[in-house]
C-alpha atoms as one frame of an Amber mdcrd trajectory, in Angstrom:
protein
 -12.387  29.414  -2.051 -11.452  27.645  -5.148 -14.033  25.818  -5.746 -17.432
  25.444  -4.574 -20.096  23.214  -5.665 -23.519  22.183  -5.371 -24.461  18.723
  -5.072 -27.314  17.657  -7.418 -29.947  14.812  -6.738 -27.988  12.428  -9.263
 -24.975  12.489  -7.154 -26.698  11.752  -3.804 -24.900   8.983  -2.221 -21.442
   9.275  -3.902 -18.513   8.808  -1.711 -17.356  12.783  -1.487 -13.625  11.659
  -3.270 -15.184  10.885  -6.368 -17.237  14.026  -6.174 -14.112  16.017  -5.506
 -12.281  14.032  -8.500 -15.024  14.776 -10.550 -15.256  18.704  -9.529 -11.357
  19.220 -10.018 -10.046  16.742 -12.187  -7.621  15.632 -10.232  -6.202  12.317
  -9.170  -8.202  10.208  -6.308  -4.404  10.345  -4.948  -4.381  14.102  -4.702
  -8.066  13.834  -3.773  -7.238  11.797  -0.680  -4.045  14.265  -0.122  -6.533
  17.149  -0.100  -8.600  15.782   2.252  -5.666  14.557   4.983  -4.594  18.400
   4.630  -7.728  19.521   5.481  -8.577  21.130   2.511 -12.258  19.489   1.900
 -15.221  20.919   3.657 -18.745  19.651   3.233 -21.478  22.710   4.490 -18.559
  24.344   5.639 -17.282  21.470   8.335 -13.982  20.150   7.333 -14.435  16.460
   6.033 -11.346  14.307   6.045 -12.828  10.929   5.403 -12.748  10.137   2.252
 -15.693   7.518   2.295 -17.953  10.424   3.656 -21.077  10.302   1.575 -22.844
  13.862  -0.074 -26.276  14.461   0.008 -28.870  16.177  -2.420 -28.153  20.033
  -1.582 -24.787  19.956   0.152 -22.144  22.454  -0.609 -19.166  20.636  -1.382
 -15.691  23.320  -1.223 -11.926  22.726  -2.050  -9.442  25.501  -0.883  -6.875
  24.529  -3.885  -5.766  27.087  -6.759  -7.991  25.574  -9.934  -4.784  26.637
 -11.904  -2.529  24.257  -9.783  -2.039  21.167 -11.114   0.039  18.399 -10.640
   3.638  19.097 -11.659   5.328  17.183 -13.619   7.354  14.729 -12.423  10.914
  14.929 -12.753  13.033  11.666 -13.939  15.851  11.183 -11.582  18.879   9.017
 -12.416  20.619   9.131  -9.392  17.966   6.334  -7.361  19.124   3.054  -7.520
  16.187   0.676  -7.883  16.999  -3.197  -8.554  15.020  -4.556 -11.662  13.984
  -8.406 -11.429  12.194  -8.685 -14.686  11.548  -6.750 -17.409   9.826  -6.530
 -20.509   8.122  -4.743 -23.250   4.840  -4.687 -20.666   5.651  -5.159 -17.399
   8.439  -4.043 -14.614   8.819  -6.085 -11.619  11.508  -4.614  -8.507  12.686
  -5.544  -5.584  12.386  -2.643  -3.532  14.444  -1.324  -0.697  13.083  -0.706
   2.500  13.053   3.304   3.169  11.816   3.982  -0.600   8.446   5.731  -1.769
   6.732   4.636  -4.323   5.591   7.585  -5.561   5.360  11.758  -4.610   2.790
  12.589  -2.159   2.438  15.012   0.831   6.289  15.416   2.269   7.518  13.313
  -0.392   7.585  15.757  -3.525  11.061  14.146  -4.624  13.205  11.105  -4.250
  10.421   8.500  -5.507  10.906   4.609  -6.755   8.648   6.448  -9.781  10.845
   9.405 -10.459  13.866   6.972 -10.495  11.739   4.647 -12.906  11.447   7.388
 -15.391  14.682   7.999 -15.923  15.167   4.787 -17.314  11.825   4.151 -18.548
  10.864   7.119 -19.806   7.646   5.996 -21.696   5.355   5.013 -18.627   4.753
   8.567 -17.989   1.635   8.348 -19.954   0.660   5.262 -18.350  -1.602   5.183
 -15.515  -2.299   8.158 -12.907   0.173  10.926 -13.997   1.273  11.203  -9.789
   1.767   7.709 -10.274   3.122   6.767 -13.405   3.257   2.653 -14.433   2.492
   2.002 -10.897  -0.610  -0.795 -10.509  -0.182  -1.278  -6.261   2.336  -0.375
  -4.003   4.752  -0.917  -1.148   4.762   1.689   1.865   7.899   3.226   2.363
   8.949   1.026   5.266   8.116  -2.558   3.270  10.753  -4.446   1.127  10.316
  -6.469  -1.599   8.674  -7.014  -4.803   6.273  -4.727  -6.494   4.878  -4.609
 -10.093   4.866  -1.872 -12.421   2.906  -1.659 -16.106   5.290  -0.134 -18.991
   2.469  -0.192 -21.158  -1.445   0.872 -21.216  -3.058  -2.562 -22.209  -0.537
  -3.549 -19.561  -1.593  -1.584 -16.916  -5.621  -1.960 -17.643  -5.078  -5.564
 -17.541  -2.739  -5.783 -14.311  -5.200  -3.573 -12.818  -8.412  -5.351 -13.580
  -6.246  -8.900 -12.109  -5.665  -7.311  -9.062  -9.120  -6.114  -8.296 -10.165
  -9.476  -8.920  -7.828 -10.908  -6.752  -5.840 -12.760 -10.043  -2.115 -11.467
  -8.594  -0.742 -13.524  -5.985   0.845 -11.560  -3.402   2.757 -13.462  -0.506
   4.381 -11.629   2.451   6.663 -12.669   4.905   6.413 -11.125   8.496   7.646
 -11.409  12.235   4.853 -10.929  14.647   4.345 -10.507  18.062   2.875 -13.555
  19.891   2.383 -16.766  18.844  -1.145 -17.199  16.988  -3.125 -19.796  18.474
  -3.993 -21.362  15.182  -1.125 -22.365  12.597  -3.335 -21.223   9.740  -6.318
 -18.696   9.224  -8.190 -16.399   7.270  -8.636 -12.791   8.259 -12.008 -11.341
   6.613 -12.559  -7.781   8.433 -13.155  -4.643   6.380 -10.297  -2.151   6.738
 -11.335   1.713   6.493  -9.674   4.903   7.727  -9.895   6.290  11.272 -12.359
   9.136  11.527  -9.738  10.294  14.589  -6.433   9.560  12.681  -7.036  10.085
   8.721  -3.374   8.563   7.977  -4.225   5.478   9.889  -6.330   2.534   9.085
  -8.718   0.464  11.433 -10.769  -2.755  10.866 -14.417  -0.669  10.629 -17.713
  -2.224   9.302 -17.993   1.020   7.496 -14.584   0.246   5.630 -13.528  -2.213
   2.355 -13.854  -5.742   2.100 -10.025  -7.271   3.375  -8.795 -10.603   3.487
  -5.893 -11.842   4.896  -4.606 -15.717   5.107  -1.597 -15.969   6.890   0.485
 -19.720   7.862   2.713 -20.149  10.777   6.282 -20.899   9.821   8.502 -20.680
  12.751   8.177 -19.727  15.996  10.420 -18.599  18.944   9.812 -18.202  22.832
  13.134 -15.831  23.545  13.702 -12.925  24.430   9.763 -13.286  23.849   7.656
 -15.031  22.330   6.768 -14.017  18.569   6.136 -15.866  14.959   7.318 -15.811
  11.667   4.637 -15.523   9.367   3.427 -15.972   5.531   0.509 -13.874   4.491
  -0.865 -14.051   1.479  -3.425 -11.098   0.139  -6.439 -11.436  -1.351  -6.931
  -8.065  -1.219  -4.942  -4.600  -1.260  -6.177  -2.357   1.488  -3.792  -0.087
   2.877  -1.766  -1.323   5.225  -3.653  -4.555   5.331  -1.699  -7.010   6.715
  -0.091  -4.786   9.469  -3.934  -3.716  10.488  -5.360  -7.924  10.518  -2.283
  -8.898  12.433  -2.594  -6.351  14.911  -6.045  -7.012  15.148  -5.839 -10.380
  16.418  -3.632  -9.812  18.859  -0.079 -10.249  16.978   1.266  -6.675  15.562
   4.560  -6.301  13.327   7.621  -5.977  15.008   8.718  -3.182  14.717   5.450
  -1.042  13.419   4.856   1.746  15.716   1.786   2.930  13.614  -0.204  -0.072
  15.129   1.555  -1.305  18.232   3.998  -3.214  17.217   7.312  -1.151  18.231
   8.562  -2.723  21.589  12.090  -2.513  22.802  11.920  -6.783  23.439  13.598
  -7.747  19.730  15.510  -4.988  17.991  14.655  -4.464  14.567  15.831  -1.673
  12.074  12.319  -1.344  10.580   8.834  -2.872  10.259   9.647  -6.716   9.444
   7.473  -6.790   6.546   8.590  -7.892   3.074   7.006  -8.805  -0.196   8.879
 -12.272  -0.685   6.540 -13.450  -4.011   4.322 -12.653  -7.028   3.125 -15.002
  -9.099   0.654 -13.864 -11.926  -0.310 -14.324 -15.654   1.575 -12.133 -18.146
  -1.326  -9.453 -18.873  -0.570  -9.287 -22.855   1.131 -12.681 -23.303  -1.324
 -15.512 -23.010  -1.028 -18.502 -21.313   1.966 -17.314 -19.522   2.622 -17.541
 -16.222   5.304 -15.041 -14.241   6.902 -16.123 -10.801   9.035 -14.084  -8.837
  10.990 -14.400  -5.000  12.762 -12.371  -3.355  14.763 -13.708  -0.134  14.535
 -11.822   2.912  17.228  -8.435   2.771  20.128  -8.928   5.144  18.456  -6.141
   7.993  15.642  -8.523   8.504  17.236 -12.213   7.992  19.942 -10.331  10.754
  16.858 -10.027  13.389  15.480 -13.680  12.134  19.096 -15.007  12.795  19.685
 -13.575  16.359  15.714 -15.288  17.586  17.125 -18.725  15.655  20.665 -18.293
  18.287  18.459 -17.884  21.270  16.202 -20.722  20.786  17.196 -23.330  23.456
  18.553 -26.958  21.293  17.601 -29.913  22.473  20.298 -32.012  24.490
């Protein structure tokens, strides 16, 4: 056992990945790798929720070497990332579908972070150490843009905009279905699934999440399904992809939440970060705009529903 703690009265109530943070030191991104791996136990039953609340008296244990810490990450060159904007504060990319963001469980190398380094060498002091410069992210699946800090004040300040909902973050998406209204907010806490820790669920026990989406096109063949805007107003994991499946219209193409079905062939998820639009954090009075078209695998399965649509004689 590696560590082993008991819980006193004045953390009673504290969600048990702070209390493991604050125990080891580490990262609430290792933290929540810990706990998916089965590492935490709480009174010797394995926790692997991460919102799991400690009590006054309970033994909290992490089966990790204390002498193990994160390695450092190593730059590497050879990742091609395209680079929208840059300055002396703030990175903005386009990123390809198929690239993580940063190392984590299965993904120690080959990282849109490790490939930043290499060319930005300073924003490994910036941020999370696991996650150097990064301020949100894409999964590995999702296109599109995605902001970086390259310097501290940079990064508080991006950070503290998107927590209160100052970045504005506009996906496009194919879903399955047609939604019965053309426009619509989505306001249903997201949290992860006590049965599938990698997996997220709309829970009343999870994070505020709101989602408003806007029909843009629509198609009846092969079947019917809807291109879709949705804009965040907040960043839960895999947000939009939970909302839209939970009212009835999933991603095409996401077989984490029902949305893989052999009716429209797609390469991937159809999910892409098409816009940002948000005030310079250092510069003031500034504002920063950003849009990325759709990459060709996706505009491909857009194009083949637009040939099949019956034209009016």
């Amino acid at each position: 056992m590696a560590y082993s703690e008991v819980i006193p009265a004045a953390l009673a109530g504290e969600r048990i990945d702070r209390v493991v943070a604050m125990i080891t030191g580490a990262s609430r991104t290792r933290v929540t790798e810990w706990l998916e791996q089965g590492l935490v136990s709480c009174n010797d039953a394995v926790i692997t929720t991460r919102s799991r609340r400690v009590a006054d008296g309970d033994v909290v244990q992490v089966n990790v070497d204390p002498d193990l810490g994160p390695e450092p990450l190593i730059a590497e060159p050879e990742i091609d990332v395209p680079l929208v904007y840059v300055d002396d504060d703030v990175i903005v990319i386009d990123k390809p579908a198929g690239l993580v963001v940063h190392p984590g469980a299965g993904n120690a190398t080959g990282t849109l972070v490790q490939a930043m380094l290499a060319v930005y060498p300073e924003i490994a002091d910036i941020g999370e150490p696991e996650r150097p410069g990064v301020v949100h992210r894409l999964d590995k699946d999702t296109s599109g843009l995605m902001l970086m800090a390259r310097s501290a004040e940079a990064h508080a300040e991006l950070s503290a905009m998107l927590a209160a909902h100052e970045v504005e973050r506009t996906y496009l998406t194919l879903v399955w279905g047609i939604p019965e209204a053309g426009s619509g907010l989505i306001d249903a806490p997201i949290g992860r699934s006590t049965r599938e820790p990698t997996k997220m669920v709309v829970s009343a026990q999870g994070r505020e999440a709101r989602t408003r989406y806007t029909v843009l096109e629509t198609f009846e063949e092969p079947v019917p399904c809807a291109l879709v805007e949705c804009r965040l107003e907040t960043g839960r994991t895999h947000q939009i992809r939970v909302h839209m499946a939970a009212i009835g219209h999933a991603v095409v193409g996401d077989d984490r939440y029902r949305g893989a079905r052999p009716a429209i062939e797609t390469p991937r998820i159809f999910l892409h970060s098409a816009a940002l639009e948000f005030d310079h954090p250092v510069r003031l009075d500034e504002r920063l705009t950003f849009v990325s078209e759709l990459p060709e695998d996706l505009a491909t399965v857009l194009e083949s529903l637009r040939n099949q649509t019956p034209t009016a004689e």
